[in-house]
N, CA, C and O atoms as a DFTB+ gen file, in Angstrom:
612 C
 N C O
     1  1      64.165      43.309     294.535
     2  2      62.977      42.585     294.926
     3  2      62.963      41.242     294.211
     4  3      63.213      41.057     293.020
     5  1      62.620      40.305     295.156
     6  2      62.577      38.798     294.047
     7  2      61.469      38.491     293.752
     8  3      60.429      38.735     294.363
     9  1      61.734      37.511     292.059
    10  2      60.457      37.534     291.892
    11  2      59.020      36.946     292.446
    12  3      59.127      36.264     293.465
    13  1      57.897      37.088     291.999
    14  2      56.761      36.059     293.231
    15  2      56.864      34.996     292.118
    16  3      57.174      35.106     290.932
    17  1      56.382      33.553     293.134
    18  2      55.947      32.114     292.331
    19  2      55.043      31.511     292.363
    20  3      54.985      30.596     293.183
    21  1      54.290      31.688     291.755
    22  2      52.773      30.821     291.903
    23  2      52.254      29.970     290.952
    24  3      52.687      29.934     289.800
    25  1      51.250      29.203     291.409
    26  2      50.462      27.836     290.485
    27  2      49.057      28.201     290.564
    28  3      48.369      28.848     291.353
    29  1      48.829      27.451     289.278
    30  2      47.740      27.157     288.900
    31  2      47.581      25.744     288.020
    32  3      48.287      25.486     287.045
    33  1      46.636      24.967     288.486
    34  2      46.049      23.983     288.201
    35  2      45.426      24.278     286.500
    36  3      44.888      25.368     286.304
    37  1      45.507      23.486     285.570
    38  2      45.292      23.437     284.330
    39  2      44.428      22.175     283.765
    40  3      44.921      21.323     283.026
    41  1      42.900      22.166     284.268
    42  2      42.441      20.455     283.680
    43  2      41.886      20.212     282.740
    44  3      41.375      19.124     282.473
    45  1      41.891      21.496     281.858
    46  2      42.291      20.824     280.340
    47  2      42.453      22.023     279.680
    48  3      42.594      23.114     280.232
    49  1      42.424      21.717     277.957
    50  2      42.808      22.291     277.059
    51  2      42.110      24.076     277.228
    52  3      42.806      25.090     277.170
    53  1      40.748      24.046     277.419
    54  2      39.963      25.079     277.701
    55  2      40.629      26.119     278.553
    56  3      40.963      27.234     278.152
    57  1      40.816      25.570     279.975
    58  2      41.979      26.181     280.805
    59  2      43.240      26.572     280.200
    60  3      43.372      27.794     280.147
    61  1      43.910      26.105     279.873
    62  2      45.168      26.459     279.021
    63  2      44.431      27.674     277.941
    64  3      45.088      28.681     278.203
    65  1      43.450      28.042     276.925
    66  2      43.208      28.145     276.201
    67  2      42.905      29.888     276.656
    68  3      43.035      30.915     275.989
    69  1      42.402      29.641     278.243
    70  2      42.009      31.103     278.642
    71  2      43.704      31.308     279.419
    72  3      43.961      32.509     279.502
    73  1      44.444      30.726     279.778
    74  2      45.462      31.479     280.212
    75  2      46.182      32.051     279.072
    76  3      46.656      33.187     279.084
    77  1      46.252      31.244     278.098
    78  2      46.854      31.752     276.931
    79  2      46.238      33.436     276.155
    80  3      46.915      34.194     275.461
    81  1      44.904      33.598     276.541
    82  2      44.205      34.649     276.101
    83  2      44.398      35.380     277.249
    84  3      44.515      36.550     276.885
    85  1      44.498      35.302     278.498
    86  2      45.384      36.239     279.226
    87  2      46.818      36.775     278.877
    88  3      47.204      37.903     278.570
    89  1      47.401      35.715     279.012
    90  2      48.609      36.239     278.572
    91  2      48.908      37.137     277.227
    92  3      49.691      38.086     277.189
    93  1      48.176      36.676     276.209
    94  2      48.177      37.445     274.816
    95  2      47.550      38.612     275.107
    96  3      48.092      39.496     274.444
    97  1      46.336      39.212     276.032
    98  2      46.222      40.378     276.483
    99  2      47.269      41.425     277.446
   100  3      47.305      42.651     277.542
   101  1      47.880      40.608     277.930
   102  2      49.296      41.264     278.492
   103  2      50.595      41.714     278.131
   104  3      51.311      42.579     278.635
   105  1      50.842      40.570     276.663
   106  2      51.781      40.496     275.853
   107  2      51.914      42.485     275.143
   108  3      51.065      43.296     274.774
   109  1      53.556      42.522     275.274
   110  2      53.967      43.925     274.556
   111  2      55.081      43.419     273.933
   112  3      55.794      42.508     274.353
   113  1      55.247      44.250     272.574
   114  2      56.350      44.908     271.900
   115  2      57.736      43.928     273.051
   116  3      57.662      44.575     274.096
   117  1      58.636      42.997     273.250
   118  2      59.984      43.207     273.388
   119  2      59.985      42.556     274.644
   120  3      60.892      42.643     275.471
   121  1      58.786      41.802     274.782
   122  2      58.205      40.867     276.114
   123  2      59.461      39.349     275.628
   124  3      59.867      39.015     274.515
   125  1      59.705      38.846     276.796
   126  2      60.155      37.088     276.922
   127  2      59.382      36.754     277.926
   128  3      59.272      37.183     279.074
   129  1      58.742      35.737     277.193
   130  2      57.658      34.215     278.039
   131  2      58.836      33.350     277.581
   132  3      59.132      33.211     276.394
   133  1      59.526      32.742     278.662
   134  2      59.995      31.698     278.771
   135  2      59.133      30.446     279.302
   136  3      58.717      30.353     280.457
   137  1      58.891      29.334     278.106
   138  2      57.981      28.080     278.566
   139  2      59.167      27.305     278.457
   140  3      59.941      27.104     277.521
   141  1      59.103      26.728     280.219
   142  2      60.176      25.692     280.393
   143  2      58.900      23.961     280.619
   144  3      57.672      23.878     280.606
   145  1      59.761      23.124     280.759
   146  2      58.318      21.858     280.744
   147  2      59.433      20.714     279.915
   148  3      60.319      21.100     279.152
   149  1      59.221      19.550     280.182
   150  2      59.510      18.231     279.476
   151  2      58.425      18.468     278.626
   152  3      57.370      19.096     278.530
   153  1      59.433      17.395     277.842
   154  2      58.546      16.961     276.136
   155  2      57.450      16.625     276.571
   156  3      57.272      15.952     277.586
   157  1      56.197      17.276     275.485
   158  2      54.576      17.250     275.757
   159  2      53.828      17.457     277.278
   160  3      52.772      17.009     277.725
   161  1      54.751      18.243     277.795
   162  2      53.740      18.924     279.046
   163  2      52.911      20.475     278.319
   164  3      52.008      20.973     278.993
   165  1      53.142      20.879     277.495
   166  2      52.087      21.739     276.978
   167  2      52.596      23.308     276.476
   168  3      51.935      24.345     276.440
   169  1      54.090      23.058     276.088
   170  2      54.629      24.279     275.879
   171  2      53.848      25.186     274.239
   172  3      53.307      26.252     273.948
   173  1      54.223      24.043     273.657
   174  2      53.498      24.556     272.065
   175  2      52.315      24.998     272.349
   176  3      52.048      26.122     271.924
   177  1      51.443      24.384     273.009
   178  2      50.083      24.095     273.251
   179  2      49.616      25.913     273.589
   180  3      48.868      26.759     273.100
   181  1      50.651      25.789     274.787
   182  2      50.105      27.137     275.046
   183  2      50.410      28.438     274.434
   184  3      49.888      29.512     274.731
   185  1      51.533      28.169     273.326
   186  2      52.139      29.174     272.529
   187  2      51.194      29.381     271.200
   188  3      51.260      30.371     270.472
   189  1      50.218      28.164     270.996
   190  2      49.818      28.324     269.533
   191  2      48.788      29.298     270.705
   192  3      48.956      30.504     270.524
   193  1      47.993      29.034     271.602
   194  2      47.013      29.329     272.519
   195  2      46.851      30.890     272.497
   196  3      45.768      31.471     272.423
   197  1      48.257      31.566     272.583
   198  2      48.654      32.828     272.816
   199  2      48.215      33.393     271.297
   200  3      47.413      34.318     271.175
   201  1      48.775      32.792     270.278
   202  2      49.034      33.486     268.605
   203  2      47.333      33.202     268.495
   204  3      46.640      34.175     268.198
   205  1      46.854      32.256     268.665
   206  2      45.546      32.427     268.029
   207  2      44.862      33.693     268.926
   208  3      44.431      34.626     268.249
   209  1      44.730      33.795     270.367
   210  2      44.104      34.834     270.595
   211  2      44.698      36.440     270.147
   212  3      43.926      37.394     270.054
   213  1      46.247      36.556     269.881
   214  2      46.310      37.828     269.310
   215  2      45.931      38.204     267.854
   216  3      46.237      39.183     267.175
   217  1      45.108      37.030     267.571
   218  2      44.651      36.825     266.542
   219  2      45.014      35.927     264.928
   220  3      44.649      36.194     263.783
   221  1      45.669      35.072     265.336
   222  2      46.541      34.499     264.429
   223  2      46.032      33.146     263.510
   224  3      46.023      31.995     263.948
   225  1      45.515      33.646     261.827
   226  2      44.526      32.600     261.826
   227  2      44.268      31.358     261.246
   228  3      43.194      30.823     260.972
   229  1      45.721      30.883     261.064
   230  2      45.894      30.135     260.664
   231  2      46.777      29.064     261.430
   232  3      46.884      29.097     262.656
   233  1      47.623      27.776     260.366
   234  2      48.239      26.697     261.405
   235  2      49.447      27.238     262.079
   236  3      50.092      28.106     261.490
   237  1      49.939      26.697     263.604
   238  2      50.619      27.226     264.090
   239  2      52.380      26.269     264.444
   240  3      52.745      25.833     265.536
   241  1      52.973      26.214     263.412
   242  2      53.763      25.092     263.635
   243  2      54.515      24.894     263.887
   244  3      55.337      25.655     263.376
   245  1      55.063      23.991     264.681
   246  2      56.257      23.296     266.012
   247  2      57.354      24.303     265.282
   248  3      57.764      23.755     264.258
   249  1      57.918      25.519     265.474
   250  2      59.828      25.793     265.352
   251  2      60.699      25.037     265.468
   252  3      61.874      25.386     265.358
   253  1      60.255      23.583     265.767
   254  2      61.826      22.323     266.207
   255  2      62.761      22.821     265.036
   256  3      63.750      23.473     265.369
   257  1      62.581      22.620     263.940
   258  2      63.298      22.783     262.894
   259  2      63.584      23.858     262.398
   260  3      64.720      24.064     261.971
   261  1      62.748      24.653     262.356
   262  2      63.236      26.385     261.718
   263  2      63.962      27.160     262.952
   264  3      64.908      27.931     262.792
   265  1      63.387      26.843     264.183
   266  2      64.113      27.324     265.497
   267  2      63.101      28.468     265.527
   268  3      62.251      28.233     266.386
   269  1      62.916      29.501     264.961
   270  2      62.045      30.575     264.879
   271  2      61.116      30.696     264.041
   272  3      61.416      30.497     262.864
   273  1      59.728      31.053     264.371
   274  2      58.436      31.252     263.293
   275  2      58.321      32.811     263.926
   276  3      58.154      33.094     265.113
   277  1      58.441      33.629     262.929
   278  2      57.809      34.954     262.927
   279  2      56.563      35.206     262.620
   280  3      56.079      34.799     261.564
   281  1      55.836      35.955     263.560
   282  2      54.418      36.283     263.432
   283  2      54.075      37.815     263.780
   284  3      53.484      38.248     264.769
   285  1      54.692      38.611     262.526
   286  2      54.728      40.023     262.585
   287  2      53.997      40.708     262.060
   288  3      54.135      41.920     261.896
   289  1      53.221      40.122     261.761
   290  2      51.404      40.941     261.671
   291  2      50.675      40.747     262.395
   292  3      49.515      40.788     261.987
   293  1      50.899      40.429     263.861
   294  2      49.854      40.909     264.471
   295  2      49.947      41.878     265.517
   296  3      51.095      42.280     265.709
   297  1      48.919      42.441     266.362
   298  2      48.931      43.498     267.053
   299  2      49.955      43.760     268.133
   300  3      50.148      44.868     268.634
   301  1      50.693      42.483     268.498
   302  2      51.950      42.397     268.586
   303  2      52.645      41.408     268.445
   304  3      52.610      40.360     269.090
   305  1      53.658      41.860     267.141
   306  2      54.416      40.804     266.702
   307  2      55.018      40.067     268.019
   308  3      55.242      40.318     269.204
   309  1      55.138      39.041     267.119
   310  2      55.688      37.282     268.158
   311  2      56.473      36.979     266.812
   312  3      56.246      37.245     265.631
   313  1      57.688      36.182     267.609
   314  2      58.702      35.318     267.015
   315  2      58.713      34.196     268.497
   316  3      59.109      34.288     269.659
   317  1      57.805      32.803     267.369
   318  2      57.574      31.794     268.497
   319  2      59.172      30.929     268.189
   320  3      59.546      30.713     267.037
   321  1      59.862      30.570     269.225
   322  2      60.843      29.774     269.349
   323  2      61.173      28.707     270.119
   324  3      60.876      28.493     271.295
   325  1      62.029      27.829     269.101
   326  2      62.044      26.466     269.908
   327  2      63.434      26.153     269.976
   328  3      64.004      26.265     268.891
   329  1      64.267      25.731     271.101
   330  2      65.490      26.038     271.340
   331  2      66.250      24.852     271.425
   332  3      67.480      24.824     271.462
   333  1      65.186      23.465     271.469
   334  2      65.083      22.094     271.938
   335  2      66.976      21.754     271.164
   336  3      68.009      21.341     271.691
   337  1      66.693      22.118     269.976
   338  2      68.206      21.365     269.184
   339  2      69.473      22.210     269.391
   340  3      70.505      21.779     268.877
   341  1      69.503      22.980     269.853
   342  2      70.736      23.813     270.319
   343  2      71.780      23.095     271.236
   344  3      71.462      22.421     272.216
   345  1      72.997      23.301     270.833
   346  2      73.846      22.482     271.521
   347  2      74.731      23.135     272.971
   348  3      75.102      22.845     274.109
   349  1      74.725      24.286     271.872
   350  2      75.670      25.718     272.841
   351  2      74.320      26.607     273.226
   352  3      73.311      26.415     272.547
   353  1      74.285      27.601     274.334
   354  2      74.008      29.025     274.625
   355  2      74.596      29.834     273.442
   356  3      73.779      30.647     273.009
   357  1      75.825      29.835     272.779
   358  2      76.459      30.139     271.690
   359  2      75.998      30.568     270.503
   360  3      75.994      31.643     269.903
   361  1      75.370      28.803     270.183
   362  2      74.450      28.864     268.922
   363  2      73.185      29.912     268.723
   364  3      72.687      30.042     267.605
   365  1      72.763      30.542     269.690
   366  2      70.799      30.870     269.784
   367  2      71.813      32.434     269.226
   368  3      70.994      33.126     268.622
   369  1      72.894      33.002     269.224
   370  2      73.351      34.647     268.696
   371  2      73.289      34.442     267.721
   372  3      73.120      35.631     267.453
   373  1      73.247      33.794     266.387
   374  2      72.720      33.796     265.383
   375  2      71.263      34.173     264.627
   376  3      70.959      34.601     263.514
   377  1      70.502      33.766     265.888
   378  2      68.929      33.490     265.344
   379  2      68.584      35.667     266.179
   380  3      67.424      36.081     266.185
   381  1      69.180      36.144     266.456
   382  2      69.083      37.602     266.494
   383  2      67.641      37.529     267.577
   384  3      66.752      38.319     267.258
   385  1      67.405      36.776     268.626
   386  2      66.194      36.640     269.298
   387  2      66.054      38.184     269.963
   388  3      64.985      38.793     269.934
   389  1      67.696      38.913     270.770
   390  2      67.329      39.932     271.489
   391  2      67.796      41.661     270.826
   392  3      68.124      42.682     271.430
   393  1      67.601      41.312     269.059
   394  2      68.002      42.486     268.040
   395  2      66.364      42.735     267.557
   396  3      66.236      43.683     266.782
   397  1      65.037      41.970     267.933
   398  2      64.051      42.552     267.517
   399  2      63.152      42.961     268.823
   400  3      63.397      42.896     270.027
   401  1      61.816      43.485     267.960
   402  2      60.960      44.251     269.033
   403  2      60.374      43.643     269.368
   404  3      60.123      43.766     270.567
   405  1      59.752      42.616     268.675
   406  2      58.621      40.901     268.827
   407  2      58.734      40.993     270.387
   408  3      59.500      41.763     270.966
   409  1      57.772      40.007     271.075
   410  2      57.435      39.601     271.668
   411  2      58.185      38.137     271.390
   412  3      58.288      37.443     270.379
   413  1      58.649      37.995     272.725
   414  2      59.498      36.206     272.337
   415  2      58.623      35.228     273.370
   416  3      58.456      35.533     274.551
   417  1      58.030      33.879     272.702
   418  2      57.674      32.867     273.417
   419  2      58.562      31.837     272.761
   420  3      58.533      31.377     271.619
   421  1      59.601      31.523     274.094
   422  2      60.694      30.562     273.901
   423  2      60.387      29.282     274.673
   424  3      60.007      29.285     275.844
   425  1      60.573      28.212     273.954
   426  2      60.529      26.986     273.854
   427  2      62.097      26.330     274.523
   428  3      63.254      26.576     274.184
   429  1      61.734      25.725     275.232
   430  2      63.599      25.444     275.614
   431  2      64.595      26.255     275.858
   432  3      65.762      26.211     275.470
   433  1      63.871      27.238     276.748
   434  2      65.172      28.710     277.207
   435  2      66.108      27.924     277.988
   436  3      67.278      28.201     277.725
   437  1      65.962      27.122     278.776
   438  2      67.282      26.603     279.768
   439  2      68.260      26.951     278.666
   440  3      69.051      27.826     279.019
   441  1      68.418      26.534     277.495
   442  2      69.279      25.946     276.363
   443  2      70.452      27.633     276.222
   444  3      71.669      27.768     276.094
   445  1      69.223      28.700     276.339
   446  2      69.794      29.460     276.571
   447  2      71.353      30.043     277.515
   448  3      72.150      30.923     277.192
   449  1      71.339      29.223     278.635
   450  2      72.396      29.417     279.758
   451  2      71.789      30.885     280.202
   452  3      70.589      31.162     280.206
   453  1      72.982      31.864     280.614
   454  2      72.585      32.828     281.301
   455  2      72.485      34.130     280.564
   456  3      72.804      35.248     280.967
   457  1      71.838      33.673     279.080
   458  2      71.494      35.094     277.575
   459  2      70.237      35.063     278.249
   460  3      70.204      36.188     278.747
   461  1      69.315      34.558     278.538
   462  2      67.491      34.639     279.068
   463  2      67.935      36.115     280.057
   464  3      68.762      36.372     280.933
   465  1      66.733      36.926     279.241
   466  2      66.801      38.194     280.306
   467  2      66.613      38.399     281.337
   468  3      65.648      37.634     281.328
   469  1      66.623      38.680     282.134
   470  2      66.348      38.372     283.793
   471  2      64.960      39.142     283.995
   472  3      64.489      38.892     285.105
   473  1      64.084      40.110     283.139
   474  2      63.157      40.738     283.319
   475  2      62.235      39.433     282.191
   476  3      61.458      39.984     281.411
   477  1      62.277      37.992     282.086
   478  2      61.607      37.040     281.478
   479  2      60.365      36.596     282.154
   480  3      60.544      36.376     283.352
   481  1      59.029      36.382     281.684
   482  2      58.629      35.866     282.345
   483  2      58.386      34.407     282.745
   484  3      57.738      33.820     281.879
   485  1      58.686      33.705     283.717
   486  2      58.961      32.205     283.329
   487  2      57.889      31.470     283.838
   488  3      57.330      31.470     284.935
   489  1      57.698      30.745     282.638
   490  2      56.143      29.890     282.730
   491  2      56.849      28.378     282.750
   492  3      57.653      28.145     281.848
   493  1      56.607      27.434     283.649
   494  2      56.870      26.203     283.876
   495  2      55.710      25.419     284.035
   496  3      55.159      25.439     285.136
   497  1      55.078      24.481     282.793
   498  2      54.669      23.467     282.899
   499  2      54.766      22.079     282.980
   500  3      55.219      21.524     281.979
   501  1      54.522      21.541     283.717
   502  2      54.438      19.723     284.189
   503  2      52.980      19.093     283.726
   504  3      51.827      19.512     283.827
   505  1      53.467      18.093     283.266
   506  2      52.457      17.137     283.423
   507  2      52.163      16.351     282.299
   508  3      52.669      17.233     281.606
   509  1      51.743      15.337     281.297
   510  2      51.501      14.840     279.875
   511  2      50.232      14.290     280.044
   512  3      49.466      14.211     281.004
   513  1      50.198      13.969     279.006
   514  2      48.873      13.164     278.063
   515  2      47.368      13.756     278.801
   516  3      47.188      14.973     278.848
   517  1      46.551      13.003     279.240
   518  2      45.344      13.745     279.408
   519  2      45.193      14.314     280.746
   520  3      44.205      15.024     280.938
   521  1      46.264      14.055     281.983
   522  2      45.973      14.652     283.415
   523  2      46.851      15.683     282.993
   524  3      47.735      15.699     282.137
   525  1      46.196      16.981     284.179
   526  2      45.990      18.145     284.302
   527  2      47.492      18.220     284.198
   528  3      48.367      17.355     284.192
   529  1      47.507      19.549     284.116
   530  2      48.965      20.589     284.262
   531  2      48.797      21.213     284.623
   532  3      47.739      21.830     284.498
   533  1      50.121      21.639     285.642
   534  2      50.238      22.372     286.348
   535  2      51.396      23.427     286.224
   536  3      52.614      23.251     286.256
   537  1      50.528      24.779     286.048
   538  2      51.962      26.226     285.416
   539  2      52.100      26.573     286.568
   540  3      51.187      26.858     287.342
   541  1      53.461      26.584     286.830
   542  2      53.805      27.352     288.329
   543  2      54.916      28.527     287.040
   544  3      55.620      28.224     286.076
   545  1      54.575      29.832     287.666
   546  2      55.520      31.222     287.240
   547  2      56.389      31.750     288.648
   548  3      56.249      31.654     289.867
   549  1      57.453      32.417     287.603
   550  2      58.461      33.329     288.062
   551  2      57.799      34.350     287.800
   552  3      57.497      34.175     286.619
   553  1      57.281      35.505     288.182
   554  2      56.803      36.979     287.760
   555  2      58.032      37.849     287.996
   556  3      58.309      38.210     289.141
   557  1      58.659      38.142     287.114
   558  2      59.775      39.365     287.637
   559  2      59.245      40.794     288.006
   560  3      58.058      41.035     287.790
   561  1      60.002      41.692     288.514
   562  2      59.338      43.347     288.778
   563  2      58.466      43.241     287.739
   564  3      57.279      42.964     287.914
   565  1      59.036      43.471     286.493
   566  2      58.343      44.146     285.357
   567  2      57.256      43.927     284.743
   568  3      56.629      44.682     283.999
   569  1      56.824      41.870     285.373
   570  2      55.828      41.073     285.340
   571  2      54.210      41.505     286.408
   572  3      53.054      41.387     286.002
   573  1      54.615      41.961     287.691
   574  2      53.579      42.047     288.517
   575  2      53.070      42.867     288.478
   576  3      53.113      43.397     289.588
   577  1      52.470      43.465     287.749
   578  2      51.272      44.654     287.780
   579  2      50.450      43.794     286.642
   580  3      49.223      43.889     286.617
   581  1      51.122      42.978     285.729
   582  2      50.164      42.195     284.557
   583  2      50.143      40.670     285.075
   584  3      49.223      39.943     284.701
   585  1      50.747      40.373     285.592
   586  2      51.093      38.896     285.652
   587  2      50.696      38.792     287.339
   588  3      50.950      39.560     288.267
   589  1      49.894      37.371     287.283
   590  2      49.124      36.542     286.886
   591  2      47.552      38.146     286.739
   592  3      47.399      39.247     287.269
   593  1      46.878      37.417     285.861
   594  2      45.711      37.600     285.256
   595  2      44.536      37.724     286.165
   596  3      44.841      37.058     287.155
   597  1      43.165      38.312     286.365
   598  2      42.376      37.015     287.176
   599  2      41.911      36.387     285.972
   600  3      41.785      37.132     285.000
   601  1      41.551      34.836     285.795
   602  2      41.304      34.428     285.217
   603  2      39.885      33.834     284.733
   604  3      39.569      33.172     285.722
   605  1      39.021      33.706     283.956
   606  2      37.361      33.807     283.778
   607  2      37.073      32.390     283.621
   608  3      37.358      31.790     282.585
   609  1      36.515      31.841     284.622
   610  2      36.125      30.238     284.975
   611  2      35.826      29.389     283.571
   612  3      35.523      28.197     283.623
């Protein structure tokens, strides 16, 4: 079965803020959210979005450089990742992304090549600075009974 693709309109931070609290209500144990998007269409944005609603209470900061931030105290661990500086698909078997149970929100999966699990869910945002964004998803099988949300105005 292939997966379904759909959009939703995003006109501001608030919006982002409740998809992100959807998604963190959906989020399990050993999940991939792949956020694909050009620089500052809203990938972080919606990843800190996710950690604060699973409850996360403090600052939430860019992985460019560490590549991985672990966040394994909460009700389900997340290891947020950013893939942006990777040169190879090669390089990311080091950082052990598919040896834990976390929940993965990856930052720059293209970078990945063809390691991204095929049961991922892929979130694609467009758009910068203050006009809207727009998330169009991949829902795989394993995605559509949770994915998309209804979402609370």
């Amino acid at each position: 079965m292939s997966p379904s693709i759909s959009e939703l309109i995003l006109p501001d931070e608030a919006a982002t803020d409740r998809v992100a609290a959807a998604l963190a209500a959906a989020l399990r144990p050993g999940d991939t959210v792949a956020l694909f998007g050009d620089l500052g269409a809203g990938k972080s944005t919606l990843a800190r979005g996710i950690l604060r609603a699973l409850g996360w209470p403090g600052d939430v900061p860019s992985p460019t450089f560490t590549l991985v931030q672990p966040y394994d105290d909460l009700p389900v661990p997340v290891w947020h990742v950013d893939l942006y500086r990777l040169d190879h698909p090669a390089e990311a078997d080091a950082l052990g992304l598919f040896e834990t149970d976390a929940a993965l929100l990856i930052e720059w999966p293209q970078r990945l090549g063809d390691r991204l699990p095929p049961d991922a869910l892929k979130l694609m945002l467009a758009g910068s600075g203050d006009a809207p964004r727009r998330l169009t998803w991949r829902a795989p099988p394993a995605w559509e009974a949770r994915w998309p949300p209804i979402l609370p105005a």
